[in-house]
N, C-alpha and C positions, 0 to 999 in steps of 0.2 A: 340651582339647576346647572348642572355642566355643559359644555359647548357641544356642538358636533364634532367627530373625531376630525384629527391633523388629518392631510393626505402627505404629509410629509412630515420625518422627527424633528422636533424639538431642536431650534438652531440656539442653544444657549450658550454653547463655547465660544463663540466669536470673540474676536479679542477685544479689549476693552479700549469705547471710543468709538467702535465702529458701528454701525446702526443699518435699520433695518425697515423696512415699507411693509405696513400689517395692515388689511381692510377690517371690520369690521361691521359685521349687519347684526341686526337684530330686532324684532317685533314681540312686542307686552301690551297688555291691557294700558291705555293710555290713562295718563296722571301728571300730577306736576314732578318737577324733581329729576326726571329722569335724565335729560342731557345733561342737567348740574351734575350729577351722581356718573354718569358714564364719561364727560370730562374730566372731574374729578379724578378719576380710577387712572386716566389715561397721561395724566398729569402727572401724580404719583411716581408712576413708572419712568416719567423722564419723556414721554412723551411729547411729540410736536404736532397737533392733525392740520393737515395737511387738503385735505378735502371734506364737507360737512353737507349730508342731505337727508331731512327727515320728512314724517308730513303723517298727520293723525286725523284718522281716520274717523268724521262725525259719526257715519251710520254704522260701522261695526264697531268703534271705540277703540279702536287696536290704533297702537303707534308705531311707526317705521325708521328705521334710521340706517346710515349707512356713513361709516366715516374711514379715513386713509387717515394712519396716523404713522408717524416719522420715530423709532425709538432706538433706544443700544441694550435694550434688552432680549431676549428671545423668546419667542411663542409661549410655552411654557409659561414663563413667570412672565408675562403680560395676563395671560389667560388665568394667572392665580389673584391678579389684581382685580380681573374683571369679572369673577365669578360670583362673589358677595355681593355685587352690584345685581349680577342678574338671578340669583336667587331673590334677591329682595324685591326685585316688578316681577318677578315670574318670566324674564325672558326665556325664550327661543332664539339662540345667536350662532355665529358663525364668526371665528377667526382664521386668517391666510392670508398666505403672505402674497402682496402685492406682484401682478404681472407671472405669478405660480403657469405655464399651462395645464388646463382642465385636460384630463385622461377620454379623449371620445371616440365614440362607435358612433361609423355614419351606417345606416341601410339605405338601399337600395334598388331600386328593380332594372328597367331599361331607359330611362330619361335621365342622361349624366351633366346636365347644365346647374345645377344644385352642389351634385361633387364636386364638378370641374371645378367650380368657385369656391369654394370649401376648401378644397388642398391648395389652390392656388393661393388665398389670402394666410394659410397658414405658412405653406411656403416661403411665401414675402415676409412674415411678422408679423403681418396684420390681425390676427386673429392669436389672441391667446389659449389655441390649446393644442394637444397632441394627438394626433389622429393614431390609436391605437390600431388601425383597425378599418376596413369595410367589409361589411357582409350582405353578400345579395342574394335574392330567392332567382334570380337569372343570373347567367353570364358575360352579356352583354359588358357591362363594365369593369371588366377586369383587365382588359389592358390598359383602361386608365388610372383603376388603381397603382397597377404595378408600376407605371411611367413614372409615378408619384413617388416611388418608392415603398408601399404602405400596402405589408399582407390585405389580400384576397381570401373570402370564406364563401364557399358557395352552401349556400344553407335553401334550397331546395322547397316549395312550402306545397307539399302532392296534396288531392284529394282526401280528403280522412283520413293525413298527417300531421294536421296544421299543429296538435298539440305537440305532435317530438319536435319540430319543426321551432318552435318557440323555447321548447326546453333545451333546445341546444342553442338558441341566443341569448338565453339568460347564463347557461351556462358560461360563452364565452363572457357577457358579462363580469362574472366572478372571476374567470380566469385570467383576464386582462387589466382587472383592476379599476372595470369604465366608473368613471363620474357623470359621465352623462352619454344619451343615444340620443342620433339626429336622424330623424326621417327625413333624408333625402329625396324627396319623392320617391317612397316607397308603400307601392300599391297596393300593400296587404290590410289589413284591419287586426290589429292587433286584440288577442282577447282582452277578457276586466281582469284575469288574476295574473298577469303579462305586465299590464295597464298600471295594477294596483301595485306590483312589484317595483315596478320604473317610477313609480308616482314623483313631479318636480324637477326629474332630471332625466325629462324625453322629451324633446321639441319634434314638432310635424309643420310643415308647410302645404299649403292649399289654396288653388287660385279661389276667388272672393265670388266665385258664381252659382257657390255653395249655399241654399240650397236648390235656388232654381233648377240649376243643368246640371243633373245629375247623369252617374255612367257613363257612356263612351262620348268622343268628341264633345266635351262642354266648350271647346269654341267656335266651330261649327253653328252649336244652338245658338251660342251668344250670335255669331255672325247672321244667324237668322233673325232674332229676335229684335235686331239693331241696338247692342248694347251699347251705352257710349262709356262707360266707364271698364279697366281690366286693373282686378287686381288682387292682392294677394295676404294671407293671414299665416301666420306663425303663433304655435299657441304647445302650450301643456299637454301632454297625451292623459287622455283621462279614458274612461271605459262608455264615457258618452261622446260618439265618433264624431270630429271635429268641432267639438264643443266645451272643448278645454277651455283655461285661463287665456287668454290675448294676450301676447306678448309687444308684437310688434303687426301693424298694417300699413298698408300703404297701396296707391293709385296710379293709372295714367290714363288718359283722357284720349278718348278716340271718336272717329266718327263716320257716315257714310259710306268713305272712301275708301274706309281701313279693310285690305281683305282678309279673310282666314288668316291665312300664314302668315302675314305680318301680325293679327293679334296671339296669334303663339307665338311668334319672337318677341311681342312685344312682355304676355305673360310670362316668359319665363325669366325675362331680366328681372321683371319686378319680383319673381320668386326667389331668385337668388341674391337680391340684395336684401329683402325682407330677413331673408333665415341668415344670413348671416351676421345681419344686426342681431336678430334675436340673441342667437349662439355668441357673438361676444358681450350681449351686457348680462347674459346669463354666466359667462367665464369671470368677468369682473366683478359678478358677487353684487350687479345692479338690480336684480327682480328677485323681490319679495313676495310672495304670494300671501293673499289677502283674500281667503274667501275661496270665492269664484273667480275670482279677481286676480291682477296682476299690478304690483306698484311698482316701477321701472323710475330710478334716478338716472338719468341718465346724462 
């Protein structure tokens, strides 16, 4: 079985001595033998790993692995060492080079506390990938696109247009070269053949009141209903609307006191720290999906 394609050629001129940081994931029918066999391969090659995290799975029998290996070879002939290893458990893998930024499209609608943090952690380093790109069905955030430096697409989603309306985000898709799309808080519902297009490399965020309060103001209700809990879900886009794979959750604890508006300030910090964990353990090649499932080394 061969790998998923490079997103980058083949670094095998490097001069000799000089070395190179390669991750490595990969998921097969679990058995013995397999990290003997896949250290082996990586050993061969002159390899040093560098970082080691697996974990097999009892109820679906599938196995996980994720390793950072240190070498003087290049993608290429690491990937021709490691190929006979995953033909033989039947892997599903992925090689790339370590700290690579991922190519991303963020969307968006009118709520830019998700962006804001997005370009800003990329900005600083903090986040490994490359924001090709924001496209929004409003205009509201286009000055902060731009502040960012990072083309604006206003992609418009009319009444009984929503299909061209998607056919030209997929298009920019292809023509940008995206590795992965972030719903930014962006308010649309994407279709299943959109859905099934993006499949594993479209993350959506969602505050956690889903599915009680649904429609306008869900904090409003929460603040009716006395919720003491706010909080927030990052997950897979799939064509069953916010019922993808779980990436990443997480909570804050309120009470009584807390009014409205403080529980949307407090909402939306927990949305943008959520998606942005998601979005880098998904850049570092940390989640594996499993299922319905998400296996996150983190």
């Amino acid at each position: 079985m061969t790998p998923e394609p490079a997103d980058e050629p083949p670094t095998d001129d490097r001069p000799t001595g000089e070395r190179a940081s390669f991750v490595l994931v990969l998921t097969c029918p679990d058995g013995p033998g397999i990290v003997h066999a896949v250290s082996g391969a990586l050993a061969e090659a002159g390899g040093n790993i560098t970082e080691s995290q697996q974990f097999g799975d009892a109820g679906t029998g599938r196995f996980h692995l994720r390793v950072s290996v240190d070498v003087a070879v290049g993608r290429e002939q690491l990937a021709g060492r490691l190929a006979p290893v995953a033909e033989r458990f039947g892997m599903t893998w992925r090689l790339d080079a370590v700290g690579r930024p991922v190519r991303t499209l963020l969307l968006v609608s009118r709520a830019g506390h998700c962006l804001n943090d997005l370009l800003f952690r990329q900005r600083s380093g903090r986040l490994p990938v490359d924001v090709v790109g924001v496209v929004g069905n409003h205009r509201d955030l286009e000055p902060m696109a731009t502040s960012y430096g990072v083309p604006f697409t206003h992609v418009p989603v009319e009444k009984g247009a929503k299909a061209q309306a998607e056919a030209r985000l997929l298009a920019l898709v292809d023509e940008l070269d995206v590795e992965l799309v972030v719903l930014a808080r962006y308010m649309q519902v994407l279709s299943d053949e959109t859905c099934r297009a993006l499949a594993g490399r479209a993350i959506n965020i969602h505050h956690s009141f889903l599915p009680s309060f649904k429609g306008a103001r869900p904090y409003a209700q929460a603040h009716d209903r006395g919720v003491k809990l706010i909080g927030a879900t990052a997950h897979y886009v799939t064509g069953d609307l916010d019922e993808g794979p779980i990436i990443e959750q997480d909570v804050h604890r309120v009470d009584h006191a807390s009014t409205e508006r403080e529980m949307v300030g407090i909402g939306q910090d927990v949305e943008a720290q959520v998606l942005a964990r998601a979005v880098r353990w998904h850049a570092e090649h940390r989640v594996l999906l499993d299922g319905h499932r998400t296996v996150v080394f983190r």
